[in-house]
ROKOLKE-796022 format. One record per residue: residue in three letters; y, z, x of N, C-alpha, C, O in turn. Coordinates in nm, 2 decimals. Layout:
BEGIN
<r><type>ALA</type><n_py>Y</n_py><n_pz>Z</n_pz><n_px>X</n_px><ca_py>Y</ca_py><ca_pz>Z</ca_pz><ca_px>X</ca_px><c_py>Y</c_py><c_pz>Z</c_pz><c_px>X</c_px><o_py>Y</o_py><o_pz>Z</o_pz><o_px>X</o_px></r>
...
***
This chain:
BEGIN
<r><type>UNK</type><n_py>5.19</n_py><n_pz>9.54</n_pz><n_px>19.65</n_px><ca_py>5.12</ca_py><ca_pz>9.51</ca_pz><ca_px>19.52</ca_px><c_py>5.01</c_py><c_pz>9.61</c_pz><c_px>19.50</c_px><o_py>4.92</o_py><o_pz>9.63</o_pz><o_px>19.59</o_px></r>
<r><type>UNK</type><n_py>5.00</n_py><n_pz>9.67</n_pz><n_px>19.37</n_px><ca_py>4.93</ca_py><ca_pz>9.77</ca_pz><ca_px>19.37</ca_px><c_py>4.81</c_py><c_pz>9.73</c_pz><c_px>19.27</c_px><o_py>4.84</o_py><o_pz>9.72</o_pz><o_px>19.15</o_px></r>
<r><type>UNK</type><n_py>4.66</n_py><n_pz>9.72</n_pz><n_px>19.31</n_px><ca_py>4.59</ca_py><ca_pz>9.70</ca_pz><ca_px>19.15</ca_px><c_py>4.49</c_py><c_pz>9.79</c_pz><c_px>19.15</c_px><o_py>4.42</o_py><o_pz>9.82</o_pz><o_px>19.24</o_px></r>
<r><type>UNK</type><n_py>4.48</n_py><n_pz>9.84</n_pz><n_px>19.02</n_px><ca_py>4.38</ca_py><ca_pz>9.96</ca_pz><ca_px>19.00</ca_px><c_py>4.25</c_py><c_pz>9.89</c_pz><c_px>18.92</c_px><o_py>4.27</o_py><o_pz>9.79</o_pz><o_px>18.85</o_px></r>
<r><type>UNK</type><n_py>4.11</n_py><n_pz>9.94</n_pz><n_px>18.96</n_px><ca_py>4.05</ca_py><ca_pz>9.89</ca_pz><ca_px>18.88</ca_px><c_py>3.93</c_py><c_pz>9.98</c_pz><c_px>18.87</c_px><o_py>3.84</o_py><o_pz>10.02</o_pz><o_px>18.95</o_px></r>
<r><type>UNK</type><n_py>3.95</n_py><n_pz>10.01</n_pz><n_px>18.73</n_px><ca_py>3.82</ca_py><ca_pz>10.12</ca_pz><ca_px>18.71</ca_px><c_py>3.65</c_py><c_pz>10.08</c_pz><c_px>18.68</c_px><o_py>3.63</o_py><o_pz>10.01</o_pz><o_px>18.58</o_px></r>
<r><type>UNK</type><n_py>3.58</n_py><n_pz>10.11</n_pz><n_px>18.73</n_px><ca_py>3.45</ca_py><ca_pz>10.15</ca_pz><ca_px>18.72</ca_px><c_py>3.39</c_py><c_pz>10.21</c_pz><c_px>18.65</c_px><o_py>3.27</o_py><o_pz>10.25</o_pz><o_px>18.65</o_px></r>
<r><type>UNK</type><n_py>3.51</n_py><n_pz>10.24</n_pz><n_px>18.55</n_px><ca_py>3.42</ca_py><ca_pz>10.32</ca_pz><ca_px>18.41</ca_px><c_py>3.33</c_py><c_pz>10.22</c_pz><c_px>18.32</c_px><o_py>3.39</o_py><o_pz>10.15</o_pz><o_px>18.24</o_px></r>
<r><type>UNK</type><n_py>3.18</n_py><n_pz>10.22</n_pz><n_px>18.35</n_px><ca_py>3.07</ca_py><ca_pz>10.18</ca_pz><ca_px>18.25</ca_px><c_py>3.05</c_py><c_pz>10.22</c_pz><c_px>18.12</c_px><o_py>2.95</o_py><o_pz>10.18</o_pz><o_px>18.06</o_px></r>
<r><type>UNK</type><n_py>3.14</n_py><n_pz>10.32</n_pz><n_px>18.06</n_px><ca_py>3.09</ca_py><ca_pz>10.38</ca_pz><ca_px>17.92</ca_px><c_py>3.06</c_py><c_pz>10.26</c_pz><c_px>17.83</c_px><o_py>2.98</o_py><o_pz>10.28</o_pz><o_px>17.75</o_px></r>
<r><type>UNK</type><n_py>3.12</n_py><n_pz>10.12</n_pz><n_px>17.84</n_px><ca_py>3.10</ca_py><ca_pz>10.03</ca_pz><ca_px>17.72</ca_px><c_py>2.96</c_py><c_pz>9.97</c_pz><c_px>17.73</c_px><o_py>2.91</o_py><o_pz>9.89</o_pz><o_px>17.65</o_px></r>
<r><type>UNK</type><n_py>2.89</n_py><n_pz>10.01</n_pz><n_px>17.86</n_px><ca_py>2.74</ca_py><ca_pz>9.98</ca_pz><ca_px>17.86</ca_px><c_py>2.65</c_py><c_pz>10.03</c_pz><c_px>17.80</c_px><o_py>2.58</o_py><o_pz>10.05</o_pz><o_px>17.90</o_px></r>
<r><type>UNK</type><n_py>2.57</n_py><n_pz>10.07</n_pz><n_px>17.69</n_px><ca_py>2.50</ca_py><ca_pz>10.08</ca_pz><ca_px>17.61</ca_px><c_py>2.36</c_py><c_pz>10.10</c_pz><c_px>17.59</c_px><o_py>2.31</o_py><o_pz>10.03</o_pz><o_px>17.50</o_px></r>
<r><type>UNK</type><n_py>2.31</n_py><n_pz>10.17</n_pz><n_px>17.63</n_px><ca_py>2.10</ca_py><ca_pz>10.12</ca_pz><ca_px>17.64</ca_px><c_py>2.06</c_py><c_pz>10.19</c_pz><c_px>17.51</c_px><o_py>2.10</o_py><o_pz>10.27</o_pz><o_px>17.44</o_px></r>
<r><type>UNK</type><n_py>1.91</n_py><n_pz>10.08</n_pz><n_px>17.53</n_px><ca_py>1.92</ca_py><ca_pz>10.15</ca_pz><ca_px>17.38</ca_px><c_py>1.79</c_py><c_pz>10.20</c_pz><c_px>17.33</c_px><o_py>1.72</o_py><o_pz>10.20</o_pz><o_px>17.23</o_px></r>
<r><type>UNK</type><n_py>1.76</n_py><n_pz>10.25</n_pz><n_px>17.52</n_px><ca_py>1.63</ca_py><ca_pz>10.35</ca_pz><ca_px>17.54</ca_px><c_py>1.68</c_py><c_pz>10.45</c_pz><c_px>17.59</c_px><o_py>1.79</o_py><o_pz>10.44</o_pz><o_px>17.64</o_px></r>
<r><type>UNK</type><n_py>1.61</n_py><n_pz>10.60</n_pz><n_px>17.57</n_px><ca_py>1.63</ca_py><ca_pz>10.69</ca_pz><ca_px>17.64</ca_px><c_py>1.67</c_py><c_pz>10.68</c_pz><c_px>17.82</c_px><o_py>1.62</o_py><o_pz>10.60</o_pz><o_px>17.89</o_px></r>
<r><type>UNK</type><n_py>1.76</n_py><n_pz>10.77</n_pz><n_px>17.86</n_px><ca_py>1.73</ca_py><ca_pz>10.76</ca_pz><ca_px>18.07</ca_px><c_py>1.62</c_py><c_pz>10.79</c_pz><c_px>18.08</c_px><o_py>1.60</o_py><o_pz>10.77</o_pz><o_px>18.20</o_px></r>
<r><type>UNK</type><n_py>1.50</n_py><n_pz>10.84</n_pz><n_px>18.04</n_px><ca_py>1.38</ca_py><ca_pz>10.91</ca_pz><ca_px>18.08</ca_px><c_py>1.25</c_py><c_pz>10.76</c_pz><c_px>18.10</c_px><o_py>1.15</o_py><o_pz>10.75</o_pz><o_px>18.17</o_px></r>
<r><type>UNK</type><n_py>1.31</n_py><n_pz>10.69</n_pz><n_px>18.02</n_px><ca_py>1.19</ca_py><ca_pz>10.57</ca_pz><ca_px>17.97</ca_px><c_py>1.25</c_py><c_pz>10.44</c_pz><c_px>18.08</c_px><o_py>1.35</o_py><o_pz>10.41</o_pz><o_px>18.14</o_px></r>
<r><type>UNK</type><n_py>1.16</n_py><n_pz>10.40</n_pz><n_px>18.08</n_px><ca_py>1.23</ca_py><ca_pz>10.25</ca_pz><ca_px>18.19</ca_px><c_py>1.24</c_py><c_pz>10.12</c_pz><c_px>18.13</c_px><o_py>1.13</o_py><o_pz>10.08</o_pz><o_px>18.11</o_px></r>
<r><type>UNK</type><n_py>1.31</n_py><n_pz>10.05</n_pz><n_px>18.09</n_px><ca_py>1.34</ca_py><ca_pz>9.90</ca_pz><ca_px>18.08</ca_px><c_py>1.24</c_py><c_pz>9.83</c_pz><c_px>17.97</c_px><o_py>1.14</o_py><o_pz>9.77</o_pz><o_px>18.01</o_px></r>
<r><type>UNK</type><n_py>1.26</n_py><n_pz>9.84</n_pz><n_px>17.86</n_px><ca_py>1.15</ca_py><ca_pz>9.72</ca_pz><ca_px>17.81</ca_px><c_py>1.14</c_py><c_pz>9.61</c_pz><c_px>17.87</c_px><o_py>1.24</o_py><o_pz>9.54</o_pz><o_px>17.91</o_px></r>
<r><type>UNK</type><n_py>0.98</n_py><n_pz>9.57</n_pz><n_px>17.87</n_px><ca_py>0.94</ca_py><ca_pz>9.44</ca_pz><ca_px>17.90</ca_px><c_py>1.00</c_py><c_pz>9.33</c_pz><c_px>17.86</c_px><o_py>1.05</o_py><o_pz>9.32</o_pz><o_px>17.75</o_px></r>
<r><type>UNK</type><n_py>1.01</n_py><n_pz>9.20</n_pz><n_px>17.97</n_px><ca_py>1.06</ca_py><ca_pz>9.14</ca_pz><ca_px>17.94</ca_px><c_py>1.00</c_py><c_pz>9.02</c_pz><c_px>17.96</c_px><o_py>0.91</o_py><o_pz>9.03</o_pz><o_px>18.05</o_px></r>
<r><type>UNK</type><n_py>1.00</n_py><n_pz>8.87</n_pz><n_px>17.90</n_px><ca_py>0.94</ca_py><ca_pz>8.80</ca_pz><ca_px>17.91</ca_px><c_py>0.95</c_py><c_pz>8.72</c_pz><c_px>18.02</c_px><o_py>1.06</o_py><o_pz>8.67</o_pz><o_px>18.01</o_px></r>
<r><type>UNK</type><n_py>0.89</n_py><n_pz>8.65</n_pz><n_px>18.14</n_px><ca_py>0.94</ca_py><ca_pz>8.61</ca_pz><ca_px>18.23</ca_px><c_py>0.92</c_py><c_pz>8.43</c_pz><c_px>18.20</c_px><o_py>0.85</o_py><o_pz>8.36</o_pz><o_px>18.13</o_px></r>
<r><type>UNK</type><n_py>1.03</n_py><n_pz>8.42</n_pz><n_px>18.31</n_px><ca_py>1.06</ca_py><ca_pz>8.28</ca_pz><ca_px>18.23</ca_px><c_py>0.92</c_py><c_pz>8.17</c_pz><c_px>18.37</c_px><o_py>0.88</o_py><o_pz>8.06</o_pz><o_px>18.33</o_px></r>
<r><type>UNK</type><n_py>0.89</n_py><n_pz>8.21</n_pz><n_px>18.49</n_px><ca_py>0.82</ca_py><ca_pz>8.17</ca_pz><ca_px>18.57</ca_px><c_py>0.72</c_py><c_pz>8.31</c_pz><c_px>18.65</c_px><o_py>0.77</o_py><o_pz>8.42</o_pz><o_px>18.68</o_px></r>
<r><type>UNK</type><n_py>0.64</n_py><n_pz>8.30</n_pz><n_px>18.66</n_px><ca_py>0.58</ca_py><ca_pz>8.41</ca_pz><ca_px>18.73</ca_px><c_py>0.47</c_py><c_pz>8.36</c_pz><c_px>18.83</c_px><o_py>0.42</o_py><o_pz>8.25</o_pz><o_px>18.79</o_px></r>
<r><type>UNK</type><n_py>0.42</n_py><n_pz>8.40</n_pz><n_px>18.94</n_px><ca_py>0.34</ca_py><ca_pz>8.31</ca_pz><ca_px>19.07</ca_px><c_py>0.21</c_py><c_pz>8.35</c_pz><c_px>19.00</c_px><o_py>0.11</o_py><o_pz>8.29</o_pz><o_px>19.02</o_px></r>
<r><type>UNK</type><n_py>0.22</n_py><n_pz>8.42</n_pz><n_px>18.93</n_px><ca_py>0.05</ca_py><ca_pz>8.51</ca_pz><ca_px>18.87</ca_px><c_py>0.00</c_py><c_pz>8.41</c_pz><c_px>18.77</c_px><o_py>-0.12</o_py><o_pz>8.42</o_pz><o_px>18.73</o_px></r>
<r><type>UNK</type><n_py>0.07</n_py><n_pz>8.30</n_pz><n_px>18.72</n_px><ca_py>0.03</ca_py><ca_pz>8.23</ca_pz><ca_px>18.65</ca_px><c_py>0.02</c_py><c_pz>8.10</c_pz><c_px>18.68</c_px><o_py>-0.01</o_py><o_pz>8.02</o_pz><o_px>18.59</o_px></r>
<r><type>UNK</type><n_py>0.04</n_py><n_pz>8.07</n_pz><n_px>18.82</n_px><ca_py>0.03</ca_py><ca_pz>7.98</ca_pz><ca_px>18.87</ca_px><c_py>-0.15</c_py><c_pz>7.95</c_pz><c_px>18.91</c_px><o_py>-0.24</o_py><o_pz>8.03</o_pz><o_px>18.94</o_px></r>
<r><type>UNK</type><n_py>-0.16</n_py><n_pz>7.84</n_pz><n_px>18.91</n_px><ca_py>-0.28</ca_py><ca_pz>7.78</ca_pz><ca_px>18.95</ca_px><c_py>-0.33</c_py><c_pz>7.82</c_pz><c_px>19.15</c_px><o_py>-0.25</o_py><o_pz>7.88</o_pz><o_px>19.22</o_px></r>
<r><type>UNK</type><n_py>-0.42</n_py><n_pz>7.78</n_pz><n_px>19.18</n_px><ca_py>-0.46</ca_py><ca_pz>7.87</ca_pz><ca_px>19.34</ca_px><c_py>-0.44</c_py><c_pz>7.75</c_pz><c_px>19.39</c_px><o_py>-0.49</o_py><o_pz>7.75</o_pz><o_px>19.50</o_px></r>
<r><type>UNK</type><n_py>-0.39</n_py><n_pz>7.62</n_pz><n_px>19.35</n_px><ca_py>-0.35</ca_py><ca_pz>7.51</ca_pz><ca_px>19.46</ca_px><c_py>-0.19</c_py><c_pz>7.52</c_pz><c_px>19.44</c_px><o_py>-0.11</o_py><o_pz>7.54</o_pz><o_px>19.53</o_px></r>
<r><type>UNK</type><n_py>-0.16</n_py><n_pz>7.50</n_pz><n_px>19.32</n_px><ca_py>0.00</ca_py><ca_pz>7.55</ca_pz><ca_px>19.32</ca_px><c_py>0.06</c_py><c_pz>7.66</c_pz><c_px>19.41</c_px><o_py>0.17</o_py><o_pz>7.66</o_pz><o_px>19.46</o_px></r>
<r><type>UNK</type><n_py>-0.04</n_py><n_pz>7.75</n_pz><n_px>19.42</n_px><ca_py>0.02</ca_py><ca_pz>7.86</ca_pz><ca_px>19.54</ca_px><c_py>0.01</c_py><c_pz>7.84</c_pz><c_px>19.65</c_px><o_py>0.09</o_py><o_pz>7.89</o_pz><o_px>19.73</o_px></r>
<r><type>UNK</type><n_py>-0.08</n_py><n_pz>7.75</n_pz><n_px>19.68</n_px><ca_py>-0.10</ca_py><ca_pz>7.71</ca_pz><ca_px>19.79</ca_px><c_py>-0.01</c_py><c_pz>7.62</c_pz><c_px>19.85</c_px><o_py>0.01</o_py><o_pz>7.63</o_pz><o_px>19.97</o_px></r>
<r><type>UNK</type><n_py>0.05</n_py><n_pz>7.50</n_pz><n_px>19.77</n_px><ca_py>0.14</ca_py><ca_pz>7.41</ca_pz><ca_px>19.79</ca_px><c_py>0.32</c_py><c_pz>7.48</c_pz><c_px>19.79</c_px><o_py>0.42</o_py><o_pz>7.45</o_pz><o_px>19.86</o_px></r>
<r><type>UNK</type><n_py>0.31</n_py><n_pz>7.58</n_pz><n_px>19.70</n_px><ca_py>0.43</ca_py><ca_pz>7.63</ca_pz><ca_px>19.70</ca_px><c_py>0.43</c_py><c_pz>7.73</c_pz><c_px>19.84</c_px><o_py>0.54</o_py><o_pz>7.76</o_pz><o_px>19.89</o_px></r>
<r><type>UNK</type><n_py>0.31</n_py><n_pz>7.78</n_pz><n_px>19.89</n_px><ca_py>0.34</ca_py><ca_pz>7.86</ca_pz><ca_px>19.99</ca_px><c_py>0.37</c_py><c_pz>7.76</c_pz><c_px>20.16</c_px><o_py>0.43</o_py><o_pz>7.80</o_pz><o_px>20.26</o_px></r>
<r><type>UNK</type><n_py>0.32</n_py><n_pz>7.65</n_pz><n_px>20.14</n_px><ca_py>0.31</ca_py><ca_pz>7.58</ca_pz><ca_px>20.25</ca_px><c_py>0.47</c_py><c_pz>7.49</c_pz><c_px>20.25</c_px><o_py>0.51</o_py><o_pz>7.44</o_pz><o_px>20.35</o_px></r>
<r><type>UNK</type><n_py>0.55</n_py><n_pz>7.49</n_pz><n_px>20.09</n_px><ca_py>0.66</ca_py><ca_pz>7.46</ca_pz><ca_px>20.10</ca_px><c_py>0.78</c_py><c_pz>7.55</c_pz><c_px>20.15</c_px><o_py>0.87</o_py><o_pz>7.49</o_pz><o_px>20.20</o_px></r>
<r><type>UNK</type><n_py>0.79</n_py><n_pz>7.68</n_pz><n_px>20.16</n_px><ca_py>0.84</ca_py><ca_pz>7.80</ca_pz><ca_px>20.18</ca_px><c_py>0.82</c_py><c_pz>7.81</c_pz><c_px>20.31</c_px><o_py>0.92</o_py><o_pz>7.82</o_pz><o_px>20.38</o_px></r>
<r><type>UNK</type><n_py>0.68</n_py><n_pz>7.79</n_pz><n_px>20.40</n_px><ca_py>0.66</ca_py><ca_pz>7.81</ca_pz><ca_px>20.49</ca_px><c_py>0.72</c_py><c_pz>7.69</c_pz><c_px>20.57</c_px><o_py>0.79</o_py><o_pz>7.71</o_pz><o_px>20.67</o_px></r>
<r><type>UNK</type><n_py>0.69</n_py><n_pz>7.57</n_pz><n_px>20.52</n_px><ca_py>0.79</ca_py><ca_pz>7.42</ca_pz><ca_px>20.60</ca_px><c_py>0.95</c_py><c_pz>7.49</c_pz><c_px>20.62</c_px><o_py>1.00</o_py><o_pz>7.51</o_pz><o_px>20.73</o_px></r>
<r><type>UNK</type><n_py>1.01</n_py><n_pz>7.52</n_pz><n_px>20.49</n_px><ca_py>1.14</ca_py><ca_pz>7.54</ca_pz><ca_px>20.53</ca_px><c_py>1.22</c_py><c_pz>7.69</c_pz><c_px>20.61</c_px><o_py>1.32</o_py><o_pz>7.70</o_pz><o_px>20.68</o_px></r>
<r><type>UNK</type><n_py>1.10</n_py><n_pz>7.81</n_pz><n_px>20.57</n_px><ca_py>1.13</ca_py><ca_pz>7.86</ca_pz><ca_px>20.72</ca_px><c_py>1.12</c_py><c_pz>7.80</c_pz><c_px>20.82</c_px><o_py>1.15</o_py><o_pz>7.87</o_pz><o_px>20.92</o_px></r>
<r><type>UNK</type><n_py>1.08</n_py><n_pz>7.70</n_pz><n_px>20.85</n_px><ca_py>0.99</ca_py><ca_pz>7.67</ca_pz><ca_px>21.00</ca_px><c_py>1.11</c_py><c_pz>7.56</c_pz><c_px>21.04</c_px><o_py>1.16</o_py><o_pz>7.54</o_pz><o_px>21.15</o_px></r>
<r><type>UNK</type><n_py>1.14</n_py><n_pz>7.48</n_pz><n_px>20.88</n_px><ca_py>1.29</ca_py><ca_pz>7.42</ca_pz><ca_px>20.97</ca_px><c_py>1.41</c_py><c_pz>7.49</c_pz><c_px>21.00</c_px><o_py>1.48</o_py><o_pz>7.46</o_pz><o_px>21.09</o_px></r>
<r><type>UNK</type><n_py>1.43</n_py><n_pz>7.59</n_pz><n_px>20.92</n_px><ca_py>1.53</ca_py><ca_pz>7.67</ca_pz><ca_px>20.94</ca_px><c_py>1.53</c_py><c_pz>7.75</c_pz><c_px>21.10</c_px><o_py>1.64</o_py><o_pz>7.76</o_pz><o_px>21.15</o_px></r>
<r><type>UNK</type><n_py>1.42</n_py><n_pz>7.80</n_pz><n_px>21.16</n_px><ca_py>1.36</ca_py><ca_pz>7.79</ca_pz><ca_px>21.25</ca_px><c_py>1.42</c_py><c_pz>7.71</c_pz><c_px>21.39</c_px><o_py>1.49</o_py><o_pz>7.74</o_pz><o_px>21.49</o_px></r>
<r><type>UNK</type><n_py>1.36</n_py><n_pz>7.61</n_pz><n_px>21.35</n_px><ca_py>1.40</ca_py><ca_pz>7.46</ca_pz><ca_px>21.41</ca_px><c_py>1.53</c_py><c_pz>7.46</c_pz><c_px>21.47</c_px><o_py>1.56</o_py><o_pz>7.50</o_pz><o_px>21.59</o_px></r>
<r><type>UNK</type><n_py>1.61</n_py><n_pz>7.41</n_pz><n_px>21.36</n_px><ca_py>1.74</ca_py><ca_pz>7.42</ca_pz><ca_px>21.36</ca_px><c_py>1.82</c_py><c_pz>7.48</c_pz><c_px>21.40</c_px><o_py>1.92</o_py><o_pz>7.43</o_pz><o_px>21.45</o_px></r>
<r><type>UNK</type><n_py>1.79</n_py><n_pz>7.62</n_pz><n_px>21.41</n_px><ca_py>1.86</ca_py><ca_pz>7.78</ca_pz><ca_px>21.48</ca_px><c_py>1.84</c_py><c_pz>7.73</c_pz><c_px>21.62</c_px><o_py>1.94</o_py><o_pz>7.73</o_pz><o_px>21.69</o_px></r>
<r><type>UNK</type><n_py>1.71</n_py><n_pz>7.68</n_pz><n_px>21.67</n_px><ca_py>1.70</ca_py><ca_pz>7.71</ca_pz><ca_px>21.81</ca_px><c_py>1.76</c_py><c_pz>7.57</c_pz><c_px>21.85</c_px><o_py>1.72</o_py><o_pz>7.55</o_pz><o_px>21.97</o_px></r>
<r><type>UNK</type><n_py>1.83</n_py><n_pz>7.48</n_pz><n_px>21.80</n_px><ca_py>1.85</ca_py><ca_pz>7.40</ca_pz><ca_px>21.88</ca_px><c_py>1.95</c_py><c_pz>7.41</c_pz><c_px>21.97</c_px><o_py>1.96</o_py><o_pz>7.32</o_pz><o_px>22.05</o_px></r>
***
């Protein structure tokens, strides 16, 4: 069984120059806009679940 499959992107489109980079885009969450206890809570959540992951591995 034989299947070909091309990788031709021509139907991709930009509709900036290659020289220019990506317009901005609006982000739907960003940590920069987070409050300094929110980061703090989200960092100590991240850090719990490496730590169980951690855990877990070594048992």
């Amino acid at each position: 069984m034989s299947h070909i499959h091309s990788h031709d992107h021509a139907h991709h489109t930009h509709s900036h120059g290659p020289a220019t980079p990506h317009p901005a885009q609006a982000a739907a969450w960003s940590i920069l806009r987070m409050t300094v206890s929110a980061r703090l809570a989200a960092a100590l959540a991240v850090s719990a679940a490496l730590w169980a992951v951690v855990l877990v591995a070594m048992r």
